[in-house]
Legacy VTK file of the C-alpha trace (Angstrom):
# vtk DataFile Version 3.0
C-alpha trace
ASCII
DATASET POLYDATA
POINTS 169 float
8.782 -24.411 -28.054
10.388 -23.030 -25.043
10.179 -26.270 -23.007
11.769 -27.855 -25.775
14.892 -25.714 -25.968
15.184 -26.068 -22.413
15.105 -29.420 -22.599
17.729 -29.749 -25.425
19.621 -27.127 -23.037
19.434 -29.463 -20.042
20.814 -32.278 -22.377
23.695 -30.819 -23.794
24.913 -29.505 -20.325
24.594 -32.839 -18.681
26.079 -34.371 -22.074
28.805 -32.108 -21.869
29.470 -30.097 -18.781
29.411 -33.614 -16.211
32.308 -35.359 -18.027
33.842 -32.204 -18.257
33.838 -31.169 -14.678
34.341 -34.956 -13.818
37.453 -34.481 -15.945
38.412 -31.500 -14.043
38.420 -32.459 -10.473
40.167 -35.727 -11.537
42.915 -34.595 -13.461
43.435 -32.337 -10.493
43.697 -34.457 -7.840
46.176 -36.737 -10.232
48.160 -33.616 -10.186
48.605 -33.361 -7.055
49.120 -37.411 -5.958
51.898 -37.111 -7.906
52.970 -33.842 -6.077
52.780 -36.044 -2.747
54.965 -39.143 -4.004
57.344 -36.795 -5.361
57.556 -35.013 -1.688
58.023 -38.803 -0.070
60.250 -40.255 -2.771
62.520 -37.267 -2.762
63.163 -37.543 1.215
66.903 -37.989 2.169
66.068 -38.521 6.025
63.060 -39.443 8.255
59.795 -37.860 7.554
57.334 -37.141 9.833
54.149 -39.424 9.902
53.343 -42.912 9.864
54.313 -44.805 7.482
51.597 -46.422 5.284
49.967 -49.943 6.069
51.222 -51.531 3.334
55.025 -50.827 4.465
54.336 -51.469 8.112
52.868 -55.092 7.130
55.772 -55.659 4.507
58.526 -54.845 6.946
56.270 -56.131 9.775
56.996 -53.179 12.333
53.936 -52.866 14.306
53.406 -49.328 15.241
51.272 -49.009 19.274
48.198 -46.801 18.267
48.766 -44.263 20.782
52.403 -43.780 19.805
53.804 -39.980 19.375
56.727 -38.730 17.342
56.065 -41.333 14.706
58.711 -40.814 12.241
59.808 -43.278 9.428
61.816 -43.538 5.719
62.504 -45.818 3.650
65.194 -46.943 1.064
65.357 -50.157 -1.887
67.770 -51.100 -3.612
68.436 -54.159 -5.809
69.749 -56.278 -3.049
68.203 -54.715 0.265
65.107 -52.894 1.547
64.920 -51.360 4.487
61.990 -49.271 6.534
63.421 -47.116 9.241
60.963 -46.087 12.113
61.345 -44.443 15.238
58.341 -43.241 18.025
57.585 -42.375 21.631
55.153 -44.605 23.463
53.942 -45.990 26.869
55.437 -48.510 28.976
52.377 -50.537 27.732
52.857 -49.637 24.177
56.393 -50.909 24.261
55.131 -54.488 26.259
53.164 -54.298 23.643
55.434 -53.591 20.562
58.263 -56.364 22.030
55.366 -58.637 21.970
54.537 -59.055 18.257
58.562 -59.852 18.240
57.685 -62.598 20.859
60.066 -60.733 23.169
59.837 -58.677 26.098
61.435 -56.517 27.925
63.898 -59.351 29.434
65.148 -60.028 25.706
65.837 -56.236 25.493
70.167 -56.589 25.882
72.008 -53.505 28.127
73.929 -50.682 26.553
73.517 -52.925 23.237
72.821 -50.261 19.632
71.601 -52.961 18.065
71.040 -50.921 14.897
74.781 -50.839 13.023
76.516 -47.488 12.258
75.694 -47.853 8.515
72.216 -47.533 9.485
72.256 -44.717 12.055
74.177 -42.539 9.763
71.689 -42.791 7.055
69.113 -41.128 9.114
71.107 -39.327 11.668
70.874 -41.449 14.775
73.473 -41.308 16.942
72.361 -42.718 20.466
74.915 -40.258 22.511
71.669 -38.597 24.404
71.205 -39.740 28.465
69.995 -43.407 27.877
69.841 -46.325 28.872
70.253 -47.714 25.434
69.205 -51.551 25.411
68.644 -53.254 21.826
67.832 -56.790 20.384
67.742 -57.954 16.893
64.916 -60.294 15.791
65.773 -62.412 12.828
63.833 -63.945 10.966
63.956 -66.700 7.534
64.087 -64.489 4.415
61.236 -63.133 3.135
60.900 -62.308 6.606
62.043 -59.332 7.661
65.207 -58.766 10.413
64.336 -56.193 12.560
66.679 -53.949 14.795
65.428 -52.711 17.586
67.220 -49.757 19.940
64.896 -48.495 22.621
65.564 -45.338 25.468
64.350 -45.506 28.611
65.659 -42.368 29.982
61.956 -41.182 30.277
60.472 -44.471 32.092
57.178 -43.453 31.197
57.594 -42.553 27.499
60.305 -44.762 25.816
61.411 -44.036 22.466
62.161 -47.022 20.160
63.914 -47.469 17.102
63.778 -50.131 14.912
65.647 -50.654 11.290
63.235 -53.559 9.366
65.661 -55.012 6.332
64.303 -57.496 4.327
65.929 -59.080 1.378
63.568 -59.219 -1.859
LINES 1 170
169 0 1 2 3 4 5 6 7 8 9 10 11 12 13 14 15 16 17 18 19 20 21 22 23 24 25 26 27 28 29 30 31 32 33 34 35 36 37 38 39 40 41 42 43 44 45 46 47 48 49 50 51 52 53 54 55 56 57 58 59 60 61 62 63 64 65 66 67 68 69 70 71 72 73 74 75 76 77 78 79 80 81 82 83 84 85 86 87 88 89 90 91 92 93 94 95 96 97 98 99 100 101 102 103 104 105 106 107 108 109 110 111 112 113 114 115 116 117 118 119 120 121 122 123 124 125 126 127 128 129 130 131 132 133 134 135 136 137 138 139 140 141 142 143 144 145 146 147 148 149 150 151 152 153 154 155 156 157 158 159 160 161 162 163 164 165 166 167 168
């Protein structure tokens, strides 16, 4: 008698109390996925972090693994997206980055903001700071993206690159 009202226990717990704990911790963490795309839809400005693989293989900015200060936002519209990304990296990092734009460091173009003023002022870039400023704009045939790229050099051993990647959809 007793084994049998555990056992009818035991079932109605498992019956019940799984799903609804399985419930639970999922309507929780729906809760708060939304919380984090509101956070990241809602930025006006660059946001710290890297942005996600899918965006960095849409726009095609290739990101050097050991970069620092990784920073990046992003806007649509109905006639132009466009991912904004800046970071710090080695000199081999930015060989590295100018290569997957079959440039190099040769292509990069003196005291040229590549990136146009409509573009700095939407995420406060102003490129007054000690430089050398050099830039280069790879374009590419729509889908592809065009990317502009502004890189400082005033630290030799950590440059800081910025790149606007605008493609048309």
């Amino acid at each position: 008698m007793i084994r049998r009202r555990a056992l009818t226990l035991l079932i109605i717990v498992l019956l019940i109390g799984v799903p609804a704990g399985y419930l639970v911790i999922s309507a929780n963490q729906s809760r708060n996925s939304g919380k984090d795309k509101e956070a990241k839809y809602t930025a006006t400005g660059l946001t710290e972090g890297w942005p996600s693989r899918v965006q960095r293989r849409l726009y095609r900015v290739w990101i050097p693994w050991n970069a620092t200060d990784v920073a990046s936002y992003e806007t649509n519209n109905w006639k132009t997206s466009r991912l904004y990304v800046q970071f710090s990296t080695t000199d081999d990092g930015l060989d590295r980055f100018l290569s997957t734009l079959k440039a190099t460091r040769a292509s990069l173009k003196k005291d040229d903001i590549a990136i146009g003023e409509r573009d700095r002022h939407v995420v406060g870039w102003s490129f007054t700071g000690p430089g050398p400023w050099d830039g280069l704009t790879h374009e590419q045939k729509n889908p592809a993206p065009t990317l502009d790229v502004v890189v400082n050099t005033s630290e030799p051993q950590h440059p800081t690159v910025y790149v606007v990647s605008r493609t048309i959809p």
